[in-house]
Predicted model as a PDB file, atoms N, CA, C, CB and O in Angstrom, pLDDT in the B-factor column:
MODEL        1                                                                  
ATOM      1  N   UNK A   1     -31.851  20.677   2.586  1.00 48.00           N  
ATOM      2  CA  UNK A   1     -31.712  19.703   3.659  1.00 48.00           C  
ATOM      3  C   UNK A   1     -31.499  20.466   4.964  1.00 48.00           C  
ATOM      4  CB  UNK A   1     -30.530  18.710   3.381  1.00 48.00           C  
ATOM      5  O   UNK A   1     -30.681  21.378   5.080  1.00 48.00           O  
ATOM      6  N   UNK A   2     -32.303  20.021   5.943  1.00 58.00           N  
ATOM      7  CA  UNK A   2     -32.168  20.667   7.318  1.00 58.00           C  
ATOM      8  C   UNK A   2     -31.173  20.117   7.997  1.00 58.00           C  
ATOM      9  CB  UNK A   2     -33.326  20.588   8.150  1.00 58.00           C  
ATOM     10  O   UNK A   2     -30.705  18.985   7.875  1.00 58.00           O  
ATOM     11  N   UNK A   3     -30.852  21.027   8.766  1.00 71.00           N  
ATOM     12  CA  UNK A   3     -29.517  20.349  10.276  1.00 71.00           C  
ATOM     13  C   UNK A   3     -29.504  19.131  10.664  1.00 71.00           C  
ATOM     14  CB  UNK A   3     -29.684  20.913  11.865  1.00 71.00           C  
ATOM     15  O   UNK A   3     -28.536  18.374  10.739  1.00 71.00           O  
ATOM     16  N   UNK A   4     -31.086  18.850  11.029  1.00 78.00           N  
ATOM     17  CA  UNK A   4     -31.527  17.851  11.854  1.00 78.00           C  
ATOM     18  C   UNK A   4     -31.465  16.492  11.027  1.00 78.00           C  
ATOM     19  CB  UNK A   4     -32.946  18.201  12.385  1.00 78.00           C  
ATOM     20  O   UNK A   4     -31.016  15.426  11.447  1.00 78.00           O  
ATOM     21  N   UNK A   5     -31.832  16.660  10.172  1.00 87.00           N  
ATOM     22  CA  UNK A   5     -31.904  15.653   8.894  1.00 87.00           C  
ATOM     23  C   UNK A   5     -30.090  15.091   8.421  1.00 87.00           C  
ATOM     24  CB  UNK A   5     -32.785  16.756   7.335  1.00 87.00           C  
ATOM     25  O   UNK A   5     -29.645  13.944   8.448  1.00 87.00           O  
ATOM     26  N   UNK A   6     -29.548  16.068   8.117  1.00 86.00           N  
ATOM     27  CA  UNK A   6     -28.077  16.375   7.839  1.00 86.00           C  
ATOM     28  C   UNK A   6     -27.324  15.482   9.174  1.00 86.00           C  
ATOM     29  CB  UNK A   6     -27.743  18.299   7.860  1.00 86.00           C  
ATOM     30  O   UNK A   6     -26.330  14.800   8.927  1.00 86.00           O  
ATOM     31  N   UNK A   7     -27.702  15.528  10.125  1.00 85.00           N  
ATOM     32  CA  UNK A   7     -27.244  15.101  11.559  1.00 85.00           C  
ATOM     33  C   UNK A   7     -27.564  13.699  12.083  1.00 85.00           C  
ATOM     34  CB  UNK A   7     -27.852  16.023  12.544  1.00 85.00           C  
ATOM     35  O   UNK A   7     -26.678  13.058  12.648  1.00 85.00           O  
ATOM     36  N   UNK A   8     -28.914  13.148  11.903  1.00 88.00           N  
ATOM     37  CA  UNK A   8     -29.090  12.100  11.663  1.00 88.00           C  
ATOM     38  C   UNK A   8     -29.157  11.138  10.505  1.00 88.00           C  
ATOM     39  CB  UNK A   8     -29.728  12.134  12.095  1.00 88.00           C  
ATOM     40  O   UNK A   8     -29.500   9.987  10.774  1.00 88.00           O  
ATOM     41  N   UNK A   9     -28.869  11.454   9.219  1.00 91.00           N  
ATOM     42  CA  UNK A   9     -28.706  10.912   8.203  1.00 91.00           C  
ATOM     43  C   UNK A   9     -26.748  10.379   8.376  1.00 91.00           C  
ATOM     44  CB  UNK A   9     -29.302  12.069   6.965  1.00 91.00           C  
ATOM     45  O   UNK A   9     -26.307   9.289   8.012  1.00 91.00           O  
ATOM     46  N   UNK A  10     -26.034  11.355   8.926  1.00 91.00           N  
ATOM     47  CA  UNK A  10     -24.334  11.082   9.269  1.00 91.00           C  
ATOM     48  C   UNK A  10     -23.822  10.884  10.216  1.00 91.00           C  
ATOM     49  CB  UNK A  10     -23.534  11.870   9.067  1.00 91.00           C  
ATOM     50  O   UNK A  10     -22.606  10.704  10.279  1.00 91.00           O  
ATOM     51  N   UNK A  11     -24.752  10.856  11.407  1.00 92.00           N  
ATOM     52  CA  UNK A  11     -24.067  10.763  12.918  1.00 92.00           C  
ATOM     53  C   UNK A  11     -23.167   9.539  13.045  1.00 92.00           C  
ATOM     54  CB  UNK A  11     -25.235  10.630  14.147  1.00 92.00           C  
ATOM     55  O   UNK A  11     -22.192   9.771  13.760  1.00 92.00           O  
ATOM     56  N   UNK A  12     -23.210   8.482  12.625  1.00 93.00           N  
ATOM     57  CA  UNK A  12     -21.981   7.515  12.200  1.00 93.00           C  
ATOM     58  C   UNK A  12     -20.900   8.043  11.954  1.00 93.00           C  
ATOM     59  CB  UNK A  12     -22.136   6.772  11.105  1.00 93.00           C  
ATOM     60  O   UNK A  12     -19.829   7.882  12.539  1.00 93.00           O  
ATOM     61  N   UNK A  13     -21.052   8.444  11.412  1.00 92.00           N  
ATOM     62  CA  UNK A  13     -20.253   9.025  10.146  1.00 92.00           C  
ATOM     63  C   UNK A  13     -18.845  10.302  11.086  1.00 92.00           C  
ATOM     64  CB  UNK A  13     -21.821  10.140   8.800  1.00 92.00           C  
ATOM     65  O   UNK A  13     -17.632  10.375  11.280  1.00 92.00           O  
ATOM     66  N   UNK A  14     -20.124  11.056  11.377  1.00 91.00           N  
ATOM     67  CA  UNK A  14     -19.559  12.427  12.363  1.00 91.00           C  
ATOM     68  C   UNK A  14     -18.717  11.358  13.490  1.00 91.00           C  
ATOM     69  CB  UNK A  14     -21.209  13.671  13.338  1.00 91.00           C  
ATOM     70  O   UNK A  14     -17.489  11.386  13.414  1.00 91.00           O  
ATOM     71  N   UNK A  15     -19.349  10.425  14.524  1.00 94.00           N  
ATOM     72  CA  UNK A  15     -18.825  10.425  15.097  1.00 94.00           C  
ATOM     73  C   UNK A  15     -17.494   9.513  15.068  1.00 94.00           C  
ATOM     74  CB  UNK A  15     -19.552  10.465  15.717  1.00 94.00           C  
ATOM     75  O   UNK A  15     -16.481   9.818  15.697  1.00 94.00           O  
ATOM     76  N   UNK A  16     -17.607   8.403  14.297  1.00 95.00           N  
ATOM     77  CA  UNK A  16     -16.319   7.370  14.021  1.00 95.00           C  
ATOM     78  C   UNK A  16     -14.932   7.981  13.620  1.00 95.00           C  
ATOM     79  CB  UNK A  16     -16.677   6.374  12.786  1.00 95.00           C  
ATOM     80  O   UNK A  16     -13.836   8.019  14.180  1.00 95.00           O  
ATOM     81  N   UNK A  17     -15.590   8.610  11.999  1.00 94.00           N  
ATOM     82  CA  UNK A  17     -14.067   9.615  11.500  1.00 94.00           C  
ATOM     83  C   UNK A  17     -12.865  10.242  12.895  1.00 94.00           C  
ATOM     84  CB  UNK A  17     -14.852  11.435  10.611  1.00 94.00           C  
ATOM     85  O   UNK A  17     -11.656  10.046  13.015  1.00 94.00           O  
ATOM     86  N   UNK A  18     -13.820  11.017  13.762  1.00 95.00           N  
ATOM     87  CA  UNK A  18     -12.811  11.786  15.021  1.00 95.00           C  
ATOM     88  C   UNK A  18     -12.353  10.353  15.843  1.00 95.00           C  
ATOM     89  CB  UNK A  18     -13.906  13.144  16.341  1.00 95.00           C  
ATOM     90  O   UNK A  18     -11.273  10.262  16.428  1.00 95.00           O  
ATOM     91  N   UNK A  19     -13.460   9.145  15.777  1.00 95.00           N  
ATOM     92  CA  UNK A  19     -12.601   8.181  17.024  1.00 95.00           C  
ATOM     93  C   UNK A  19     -11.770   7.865  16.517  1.00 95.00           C  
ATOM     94  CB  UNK A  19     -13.077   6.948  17.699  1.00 95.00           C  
ATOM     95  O   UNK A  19     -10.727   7.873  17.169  1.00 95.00           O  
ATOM     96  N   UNK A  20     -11.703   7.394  15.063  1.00 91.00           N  
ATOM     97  CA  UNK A  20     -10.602   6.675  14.573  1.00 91.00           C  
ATOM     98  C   UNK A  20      -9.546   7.195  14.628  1.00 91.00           C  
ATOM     99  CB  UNK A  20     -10.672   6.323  13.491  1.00 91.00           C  
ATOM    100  O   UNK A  20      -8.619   6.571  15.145  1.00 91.00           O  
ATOM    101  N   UNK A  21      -9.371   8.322  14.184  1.00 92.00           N  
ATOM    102  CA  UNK A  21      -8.342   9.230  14.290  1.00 92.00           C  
ATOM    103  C   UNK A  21      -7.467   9.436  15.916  1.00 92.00           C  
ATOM    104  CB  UNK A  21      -9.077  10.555  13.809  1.00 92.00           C  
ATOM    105  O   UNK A  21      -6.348   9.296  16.409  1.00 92.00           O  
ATOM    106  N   UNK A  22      -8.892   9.869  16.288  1.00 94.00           N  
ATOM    107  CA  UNK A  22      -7.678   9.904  18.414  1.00 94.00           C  
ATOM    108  C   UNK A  22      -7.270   8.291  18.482  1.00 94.00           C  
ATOM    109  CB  UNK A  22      -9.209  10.338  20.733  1.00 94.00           C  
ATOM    110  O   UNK A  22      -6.084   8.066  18.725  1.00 94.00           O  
ATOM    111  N   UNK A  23      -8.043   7.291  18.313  1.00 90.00           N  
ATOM    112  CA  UNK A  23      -7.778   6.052  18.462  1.00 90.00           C  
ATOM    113  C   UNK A  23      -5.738   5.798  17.728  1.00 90.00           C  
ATOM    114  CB  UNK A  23      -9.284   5.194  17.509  1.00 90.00           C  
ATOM    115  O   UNK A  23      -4.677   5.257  18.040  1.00 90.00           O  
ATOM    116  N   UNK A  24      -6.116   6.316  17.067  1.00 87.00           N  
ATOM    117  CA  UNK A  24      -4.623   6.029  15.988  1.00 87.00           C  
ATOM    118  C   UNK A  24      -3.718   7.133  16.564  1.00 87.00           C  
ATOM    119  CB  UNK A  24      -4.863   6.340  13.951  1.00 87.00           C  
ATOM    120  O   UNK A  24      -2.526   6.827  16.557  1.00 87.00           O  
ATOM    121  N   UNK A  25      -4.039   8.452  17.104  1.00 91.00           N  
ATOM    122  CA  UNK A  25      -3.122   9.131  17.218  1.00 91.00           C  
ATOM    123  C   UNK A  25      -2.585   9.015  19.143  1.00 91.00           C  
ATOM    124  CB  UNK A  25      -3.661  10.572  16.517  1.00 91.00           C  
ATOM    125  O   UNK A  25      -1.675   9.508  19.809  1.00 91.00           O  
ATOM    126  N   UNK A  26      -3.541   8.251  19.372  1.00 91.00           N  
ATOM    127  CA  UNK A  26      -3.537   7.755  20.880  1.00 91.00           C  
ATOM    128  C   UNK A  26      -2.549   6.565  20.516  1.00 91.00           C  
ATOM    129  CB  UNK A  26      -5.220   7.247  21.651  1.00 91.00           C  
ATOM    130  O   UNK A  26      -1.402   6.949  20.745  1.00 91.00           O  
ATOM    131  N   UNK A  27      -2.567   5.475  20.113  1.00 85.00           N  
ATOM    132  CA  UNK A  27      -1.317   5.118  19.922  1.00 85.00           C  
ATOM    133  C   UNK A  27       0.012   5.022  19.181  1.00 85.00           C  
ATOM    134  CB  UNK A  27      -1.469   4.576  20.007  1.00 85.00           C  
ATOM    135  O   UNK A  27       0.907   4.185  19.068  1.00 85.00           O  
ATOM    136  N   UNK A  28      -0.210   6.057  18.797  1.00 86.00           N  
ATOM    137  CA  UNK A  28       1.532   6.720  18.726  1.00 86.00           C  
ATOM    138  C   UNK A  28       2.200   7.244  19.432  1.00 86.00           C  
ATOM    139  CB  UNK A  28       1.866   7.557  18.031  1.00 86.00           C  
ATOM    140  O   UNK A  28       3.424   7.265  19.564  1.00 86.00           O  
ATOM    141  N   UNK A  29       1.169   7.841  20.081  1.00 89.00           N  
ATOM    142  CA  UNK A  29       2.177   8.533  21.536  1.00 89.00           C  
ATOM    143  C   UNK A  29       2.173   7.673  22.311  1.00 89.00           C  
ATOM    144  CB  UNK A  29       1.709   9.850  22.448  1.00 89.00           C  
ATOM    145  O   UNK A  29       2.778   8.120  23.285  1.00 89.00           O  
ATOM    146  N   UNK A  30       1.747   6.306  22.585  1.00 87.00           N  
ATOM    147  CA  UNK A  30       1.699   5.070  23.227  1.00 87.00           C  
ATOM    148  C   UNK A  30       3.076   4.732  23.115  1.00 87.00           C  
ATOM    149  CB  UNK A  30       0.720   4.038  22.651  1.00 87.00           C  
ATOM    150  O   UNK A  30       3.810   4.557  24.088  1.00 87.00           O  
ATOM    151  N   UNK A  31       3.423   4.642  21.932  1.00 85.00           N  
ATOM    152  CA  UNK A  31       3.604   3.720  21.130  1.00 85.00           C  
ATOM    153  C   UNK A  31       5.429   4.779  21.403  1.00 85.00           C  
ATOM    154  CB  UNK A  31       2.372   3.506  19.434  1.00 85.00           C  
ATOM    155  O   UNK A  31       6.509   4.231  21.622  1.00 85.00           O  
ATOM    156  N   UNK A  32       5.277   5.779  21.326  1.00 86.00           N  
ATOM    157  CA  UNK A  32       6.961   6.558  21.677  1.00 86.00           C  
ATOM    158  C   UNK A  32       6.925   7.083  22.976  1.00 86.00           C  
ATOM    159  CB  UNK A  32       7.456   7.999  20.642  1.00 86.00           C  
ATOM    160  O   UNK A  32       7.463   8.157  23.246  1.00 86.00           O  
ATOM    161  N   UNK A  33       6.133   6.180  24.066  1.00 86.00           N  
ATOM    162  CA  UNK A  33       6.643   6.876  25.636  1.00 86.00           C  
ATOM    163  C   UNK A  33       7.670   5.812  25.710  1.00 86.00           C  
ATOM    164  CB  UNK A  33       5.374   6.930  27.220  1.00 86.00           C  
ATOM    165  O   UNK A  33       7.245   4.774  25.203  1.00 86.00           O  
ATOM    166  N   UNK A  34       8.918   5.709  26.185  1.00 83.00           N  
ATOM    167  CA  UNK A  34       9.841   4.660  26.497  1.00 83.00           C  
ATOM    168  C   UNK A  34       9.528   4.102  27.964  1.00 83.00           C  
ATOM    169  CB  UNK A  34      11.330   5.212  26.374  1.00 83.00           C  
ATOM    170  O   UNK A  34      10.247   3.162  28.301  1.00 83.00           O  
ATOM    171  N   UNK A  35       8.716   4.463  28.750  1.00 85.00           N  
ATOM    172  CA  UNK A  35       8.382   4.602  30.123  1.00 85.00           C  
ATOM    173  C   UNK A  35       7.278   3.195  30.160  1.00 85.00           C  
ATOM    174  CB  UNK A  35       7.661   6.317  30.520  1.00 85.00           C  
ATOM    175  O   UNK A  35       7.064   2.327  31.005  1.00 85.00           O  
ATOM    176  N   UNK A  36       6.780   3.452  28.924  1.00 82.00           N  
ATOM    177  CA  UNK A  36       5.628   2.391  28.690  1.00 82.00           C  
ATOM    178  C   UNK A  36       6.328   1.047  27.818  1.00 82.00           C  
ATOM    179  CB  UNK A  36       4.240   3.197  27.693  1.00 82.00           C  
ATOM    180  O   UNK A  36       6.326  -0.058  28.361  1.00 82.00           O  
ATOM    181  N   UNK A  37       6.631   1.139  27.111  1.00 80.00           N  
ATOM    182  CA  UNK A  37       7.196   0.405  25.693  1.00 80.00           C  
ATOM    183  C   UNK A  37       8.503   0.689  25.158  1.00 80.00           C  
ATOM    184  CB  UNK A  37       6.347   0.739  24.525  1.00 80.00           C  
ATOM    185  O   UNK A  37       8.952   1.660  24.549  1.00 80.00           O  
ATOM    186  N   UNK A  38       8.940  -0.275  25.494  1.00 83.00           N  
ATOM    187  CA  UNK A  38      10.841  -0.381  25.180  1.00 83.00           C  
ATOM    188  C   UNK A  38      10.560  -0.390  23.911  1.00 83.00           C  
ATOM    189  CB  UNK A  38      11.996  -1.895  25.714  1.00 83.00           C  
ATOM    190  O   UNK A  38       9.578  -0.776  23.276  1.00 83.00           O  
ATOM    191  N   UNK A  39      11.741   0.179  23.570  1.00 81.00           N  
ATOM    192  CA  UNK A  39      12.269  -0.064  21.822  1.00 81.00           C  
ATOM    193  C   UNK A  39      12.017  -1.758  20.838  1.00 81.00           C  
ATOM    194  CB  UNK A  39      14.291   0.155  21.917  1.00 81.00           C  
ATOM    195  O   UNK A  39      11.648  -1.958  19.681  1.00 81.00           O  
ATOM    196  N   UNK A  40      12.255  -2.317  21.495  1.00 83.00           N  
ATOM    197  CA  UNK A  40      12.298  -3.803  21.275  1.00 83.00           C  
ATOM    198  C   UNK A  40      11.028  -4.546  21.084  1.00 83.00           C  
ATOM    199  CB  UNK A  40      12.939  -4.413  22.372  1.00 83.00           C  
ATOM    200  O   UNK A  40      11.003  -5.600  20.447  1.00 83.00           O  
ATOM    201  N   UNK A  41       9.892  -3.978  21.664  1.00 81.00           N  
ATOM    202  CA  UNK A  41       8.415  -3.773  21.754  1.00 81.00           C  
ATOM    203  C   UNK A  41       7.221  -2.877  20.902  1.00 81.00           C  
ATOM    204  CB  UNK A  41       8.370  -3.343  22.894  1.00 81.00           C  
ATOM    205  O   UNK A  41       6.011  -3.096  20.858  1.00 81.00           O  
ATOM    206  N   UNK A  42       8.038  -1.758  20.223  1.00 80.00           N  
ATOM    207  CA  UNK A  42       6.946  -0.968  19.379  1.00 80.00           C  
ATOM    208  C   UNK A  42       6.926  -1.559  18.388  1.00 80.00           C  
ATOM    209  CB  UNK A  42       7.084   0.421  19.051  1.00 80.00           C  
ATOM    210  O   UNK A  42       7.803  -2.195  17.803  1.00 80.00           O  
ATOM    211  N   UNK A  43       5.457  -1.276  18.068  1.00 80.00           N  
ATOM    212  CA  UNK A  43       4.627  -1.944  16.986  1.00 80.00           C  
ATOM    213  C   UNK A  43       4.641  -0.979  15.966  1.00 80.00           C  
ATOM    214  CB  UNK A  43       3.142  -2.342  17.383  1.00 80.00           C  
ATOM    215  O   UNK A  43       4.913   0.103  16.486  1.00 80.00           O  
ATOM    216  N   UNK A  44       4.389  -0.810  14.125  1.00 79.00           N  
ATOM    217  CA  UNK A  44       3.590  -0.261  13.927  1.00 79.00           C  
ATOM    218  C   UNK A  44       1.751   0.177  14.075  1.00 79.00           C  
ATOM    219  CB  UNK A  44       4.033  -0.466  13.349  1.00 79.00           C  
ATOM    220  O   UNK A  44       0.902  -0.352  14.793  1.00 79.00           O  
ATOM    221  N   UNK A  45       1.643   1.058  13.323  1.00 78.00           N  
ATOM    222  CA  UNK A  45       0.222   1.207  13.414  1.00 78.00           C  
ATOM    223  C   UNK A  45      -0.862  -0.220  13.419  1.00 78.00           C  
ATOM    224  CB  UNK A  45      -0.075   2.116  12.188  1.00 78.00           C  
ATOM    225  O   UNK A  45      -0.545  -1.048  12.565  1.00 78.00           O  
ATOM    226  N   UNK A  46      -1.930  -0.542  14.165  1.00 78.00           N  
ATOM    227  CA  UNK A  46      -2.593  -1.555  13.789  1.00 78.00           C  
ATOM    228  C   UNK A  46      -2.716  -1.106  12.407  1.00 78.00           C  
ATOM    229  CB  UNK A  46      -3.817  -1.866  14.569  1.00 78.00           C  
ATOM    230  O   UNK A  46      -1.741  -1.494  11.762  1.00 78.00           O  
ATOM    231  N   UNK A  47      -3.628  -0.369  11.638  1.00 80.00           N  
ATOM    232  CA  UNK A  47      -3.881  -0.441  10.551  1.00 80.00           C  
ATOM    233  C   UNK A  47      -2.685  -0.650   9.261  1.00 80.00           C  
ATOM    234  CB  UNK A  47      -4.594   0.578  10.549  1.00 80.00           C  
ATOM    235  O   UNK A  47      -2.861  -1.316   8.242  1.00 80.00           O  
ATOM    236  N   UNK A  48      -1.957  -0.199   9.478  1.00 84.00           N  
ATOM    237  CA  UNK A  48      -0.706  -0.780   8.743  1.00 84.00           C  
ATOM    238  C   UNK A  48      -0.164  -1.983   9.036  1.00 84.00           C  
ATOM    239  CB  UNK A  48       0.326  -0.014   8.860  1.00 84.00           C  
ATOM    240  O   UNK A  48       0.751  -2.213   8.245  1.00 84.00           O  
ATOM    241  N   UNK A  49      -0.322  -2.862   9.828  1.00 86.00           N  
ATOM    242  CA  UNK A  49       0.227  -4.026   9.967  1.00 86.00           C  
ATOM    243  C   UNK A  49      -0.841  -4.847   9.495  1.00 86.00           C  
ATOM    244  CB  UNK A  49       0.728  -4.308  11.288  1.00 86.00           C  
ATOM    245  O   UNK A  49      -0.428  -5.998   9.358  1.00 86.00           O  
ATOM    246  N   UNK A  50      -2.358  -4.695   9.111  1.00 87.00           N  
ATOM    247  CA  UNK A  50      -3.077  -4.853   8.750  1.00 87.00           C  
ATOM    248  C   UNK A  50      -2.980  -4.650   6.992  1.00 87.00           C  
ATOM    249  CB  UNK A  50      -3.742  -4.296   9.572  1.00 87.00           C  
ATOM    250  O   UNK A  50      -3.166  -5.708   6.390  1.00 87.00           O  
ATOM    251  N   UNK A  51      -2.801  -3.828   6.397  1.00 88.00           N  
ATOM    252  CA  UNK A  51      -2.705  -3.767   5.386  1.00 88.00           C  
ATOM    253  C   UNK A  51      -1.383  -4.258   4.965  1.00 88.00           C  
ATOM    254  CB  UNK A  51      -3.062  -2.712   5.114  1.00 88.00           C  
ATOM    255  O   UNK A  51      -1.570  -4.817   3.885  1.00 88.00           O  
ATOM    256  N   UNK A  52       0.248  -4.345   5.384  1.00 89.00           N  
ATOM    257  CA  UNK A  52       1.029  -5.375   5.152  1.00 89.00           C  
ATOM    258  C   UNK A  52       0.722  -6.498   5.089  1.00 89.00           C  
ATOM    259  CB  UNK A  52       1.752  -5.424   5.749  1.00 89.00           C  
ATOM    260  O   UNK A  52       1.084  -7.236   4.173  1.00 89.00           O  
ATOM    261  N   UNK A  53      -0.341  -7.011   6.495  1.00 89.00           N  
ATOM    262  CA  UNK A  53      -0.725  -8.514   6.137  1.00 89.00           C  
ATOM    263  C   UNK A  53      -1.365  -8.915   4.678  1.00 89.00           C  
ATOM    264  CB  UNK A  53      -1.790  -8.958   7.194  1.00 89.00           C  
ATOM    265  O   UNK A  53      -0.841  -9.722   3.910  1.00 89.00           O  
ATOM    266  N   UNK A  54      -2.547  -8.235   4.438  1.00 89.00           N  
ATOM    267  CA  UNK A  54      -3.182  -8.061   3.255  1.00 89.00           C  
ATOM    268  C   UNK A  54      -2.719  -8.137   1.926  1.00 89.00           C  
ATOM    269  CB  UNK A  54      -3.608  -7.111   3.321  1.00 89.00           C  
ATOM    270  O   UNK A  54      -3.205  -8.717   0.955  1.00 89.00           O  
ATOM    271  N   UNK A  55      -1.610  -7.395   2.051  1.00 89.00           N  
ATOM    272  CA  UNK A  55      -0.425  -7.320   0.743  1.00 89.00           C  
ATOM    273  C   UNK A  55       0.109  -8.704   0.735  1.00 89.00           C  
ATOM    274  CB  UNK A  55       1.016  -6.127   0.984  1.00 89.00           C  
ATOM    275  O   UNK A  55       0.036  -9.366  -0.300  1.00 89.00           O  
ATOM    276  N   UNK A  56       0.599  -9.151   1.729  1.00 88.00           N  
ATOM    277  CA  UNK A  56       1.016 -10.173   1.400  1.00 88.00           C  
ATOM    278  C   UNK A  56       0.240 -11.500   1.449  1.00 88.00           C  
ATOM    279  CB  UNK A  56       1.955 -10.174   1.971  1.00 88.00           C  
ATOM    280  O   UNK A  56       0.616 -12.626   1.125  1.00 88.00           O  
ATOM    281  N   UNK A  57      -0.714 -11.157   1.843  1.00 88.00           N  
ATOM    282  CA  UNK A  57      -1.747 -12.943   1.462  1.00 88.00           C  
ATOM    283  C   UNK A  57      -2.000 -12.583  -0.202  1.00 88.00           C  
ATOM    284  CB  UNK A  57      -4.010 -13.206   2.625  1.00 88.00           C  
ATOM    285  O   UNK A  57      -1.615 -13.479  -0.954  1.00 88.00           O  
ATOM    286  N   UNK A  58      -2.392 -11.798  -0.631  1.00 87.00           N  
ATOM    287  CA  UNK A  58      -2.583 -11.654  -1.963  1.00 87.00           C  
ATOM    288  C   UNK A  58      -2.093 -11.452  -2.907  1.00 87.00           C  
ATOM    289  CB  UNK A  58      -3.034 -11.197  -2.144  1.00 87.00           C  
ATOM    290  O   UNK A  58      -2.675 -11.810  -3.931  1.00 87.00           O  
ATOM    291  N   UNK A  59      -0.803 -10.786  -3.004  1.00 84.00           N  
ATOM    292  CA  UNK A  59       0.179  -9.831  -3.782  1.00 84.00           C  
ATOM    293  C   UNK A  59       1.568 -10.940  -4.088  1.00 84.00           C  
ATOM    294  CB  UNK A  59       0.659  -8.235  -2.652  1.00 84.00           C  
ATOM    295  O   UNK A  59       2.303 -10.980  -5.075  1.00 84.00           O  
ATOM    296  N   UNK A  60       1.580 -11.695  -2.969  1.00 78.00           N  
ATOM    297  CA  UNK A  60       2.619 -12.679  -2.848  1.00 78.00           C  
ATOM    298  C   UNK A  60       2.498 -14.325  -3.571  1.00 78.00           C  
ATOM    299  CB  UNK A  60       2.744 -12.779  -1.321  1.00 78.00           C  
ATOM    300  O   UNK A  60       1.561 -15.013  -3.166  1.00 78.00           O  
ATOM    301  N   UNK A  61       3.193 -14.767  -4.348  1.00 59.00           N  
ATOM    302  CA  UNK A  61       3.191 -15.794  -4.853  1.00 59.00           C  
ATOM    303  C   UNK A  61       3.407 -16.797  -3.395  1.00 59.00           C  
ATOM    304  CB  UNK A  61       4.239 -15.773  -6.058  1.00 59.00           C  
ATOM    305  O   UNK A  61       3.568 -16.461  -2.222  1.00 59.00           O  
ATOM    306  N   UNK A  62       3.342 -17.985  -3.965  1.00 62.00           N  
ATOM    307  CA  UNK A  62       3.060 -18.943  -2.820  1.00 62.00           C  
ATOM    308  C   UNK A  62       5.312 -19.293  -2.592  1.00 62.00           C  
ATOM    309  CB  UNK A  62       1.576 -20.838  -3.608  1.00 62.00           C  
ATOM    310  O   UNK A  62       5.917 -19.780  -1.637  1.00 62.00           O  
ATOM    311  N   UNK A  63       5.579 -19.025  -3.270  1.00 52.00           N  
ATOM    312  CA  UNK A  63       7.291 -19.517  -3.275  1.00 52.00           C  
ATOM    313  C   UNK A  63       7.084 -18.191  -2.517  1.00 52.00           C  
ATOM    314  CB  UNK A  63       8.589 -19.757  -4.951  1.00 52.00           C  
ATOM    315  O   UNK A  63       6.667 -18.541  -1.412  1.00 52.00           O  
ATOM    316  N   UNK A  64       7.141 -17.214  -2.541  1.00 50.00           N  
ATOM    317  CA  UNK A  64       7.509 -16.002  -1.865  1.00 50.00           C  
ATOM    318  C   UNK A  64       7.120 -16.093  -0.329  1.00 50.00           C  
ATOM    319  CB  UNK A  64       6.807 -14.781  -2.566  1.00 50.00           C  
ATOM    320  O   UNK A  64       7.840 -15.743   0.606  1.00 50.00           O  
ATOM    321  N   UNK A  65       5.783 -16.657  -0.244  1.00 49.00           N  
ATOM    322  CA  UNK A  65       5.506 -16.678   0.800  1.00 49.00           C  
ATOM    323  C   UNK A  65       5.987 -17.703   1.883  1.00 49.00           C  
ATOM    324  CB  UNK A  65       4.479 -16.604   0.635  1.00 49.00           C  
ATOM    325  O   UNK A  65       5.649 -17.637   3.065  1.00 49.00           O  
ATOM    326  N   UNK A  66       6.544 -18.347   1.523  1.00 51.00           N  
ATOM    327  CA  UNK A  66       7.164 -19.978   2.028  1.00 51.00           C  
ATOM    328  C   UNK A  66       8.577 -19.380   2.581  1.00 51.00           C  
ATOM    329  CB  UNK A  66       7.453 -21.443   0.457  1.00 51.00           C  
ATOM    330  O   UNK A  66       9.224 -19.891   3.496  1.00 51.00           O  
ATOM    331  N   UNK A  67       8.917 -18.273   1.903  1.00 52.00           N  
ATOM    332  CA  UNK A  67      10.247 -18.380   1.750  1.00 52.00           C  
ATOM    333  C   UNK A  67      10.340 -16.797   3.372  1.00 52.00           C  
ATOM    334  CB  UNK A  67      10.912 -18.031  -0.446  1.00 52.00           C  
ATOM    335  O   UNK A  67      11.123 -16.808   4.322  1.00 52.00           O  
ATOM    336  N   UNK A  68       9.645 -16.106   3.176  1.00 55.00           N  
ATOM    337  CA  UNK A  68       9.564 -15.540   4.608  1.00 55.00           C  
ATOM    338  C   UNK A  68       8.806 -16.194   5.868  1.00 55.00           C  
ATOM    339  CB  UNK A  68       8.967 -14.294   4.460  1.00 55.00           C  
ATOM    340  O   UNK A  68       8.784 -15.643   6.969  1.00 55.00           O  
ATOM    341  N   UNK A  69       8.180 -17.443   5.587  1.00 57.00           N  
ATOM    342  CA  UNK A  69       7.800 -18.174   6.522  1.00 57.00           C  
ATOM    343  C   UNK A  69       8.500 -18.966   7.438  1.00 57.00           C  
ATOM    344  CB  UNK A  69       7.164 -18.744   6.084  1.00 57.00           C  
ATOM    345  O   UNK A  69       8.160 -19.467   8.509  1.00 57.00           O  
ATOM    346  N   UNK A  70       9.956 -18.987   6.555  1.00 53.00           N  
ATOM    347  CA  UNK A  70      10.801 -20.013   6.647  1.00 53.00           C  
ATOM    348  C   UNK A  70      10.789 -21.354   6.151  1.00 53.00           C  
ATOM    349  CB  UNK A  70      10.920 -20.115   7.636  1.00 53.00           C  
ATOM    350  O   UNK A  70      11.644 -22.132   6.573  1.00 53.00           O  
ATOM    351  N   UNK A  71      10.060 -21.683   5.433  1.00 49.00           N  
ATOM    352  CA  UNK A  71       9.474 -23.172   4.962  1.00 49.00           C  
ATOM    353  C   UNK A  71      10.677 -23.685   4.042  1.00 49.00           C  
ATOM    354  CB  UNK A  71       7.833 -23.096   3.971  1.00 49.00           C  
ATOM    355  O   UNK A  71      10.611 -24.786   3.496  1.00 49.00           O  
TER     356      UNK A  71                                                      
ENDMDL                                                                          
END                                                                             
C-alpha cells in the first residue's frame, strides 16, 4: 500500500482522533481557569456526562429512576 492511498483511504480518521483529543483537552483547562468558571459552575467532561446519561436511561430500573428524578 502506497502513502497516498494509506492517506486518503484514513484522512478522517488522521484528522478527527487529534481534534477530539485538543477538543477534550481544551476543555479541561477551560474547565480549571477560576478566572473563567467558578467552582460552582464546572462541568464534567461532555463525553462523560454523556455516557452517565446513557447508563442511566438503560442500566436503571424505572423505580430507580423516579426516585433521582424526584418523582
Amino acid at each position: 500500500m502506497s502513502s497516498p492511498g494509506f492517506l486518503r483511504k484514513y484522512i478522517v480518521t488522521i484528522v478527527m482522533i487529534p481534534s477530539i483529543i485538543g477538543i477534550h483537552y481544551a476543555w479541561t483547562r477551560v474547565q480549571n481557569m477560576e478566572s473563567l468558571v467558578q467552582e460552582h459552575e464546572k462541568q464534567d467532561l461532555p463525553i462523560v456526562i454523556g455516557v452517565k446519561k446513557l447508563y442511566n436511561n438503560y442500566f436503571n430500573t424505572p423505580a430507580e429512576s423516579s426516585k433521582e428524578n424526584g418523582k
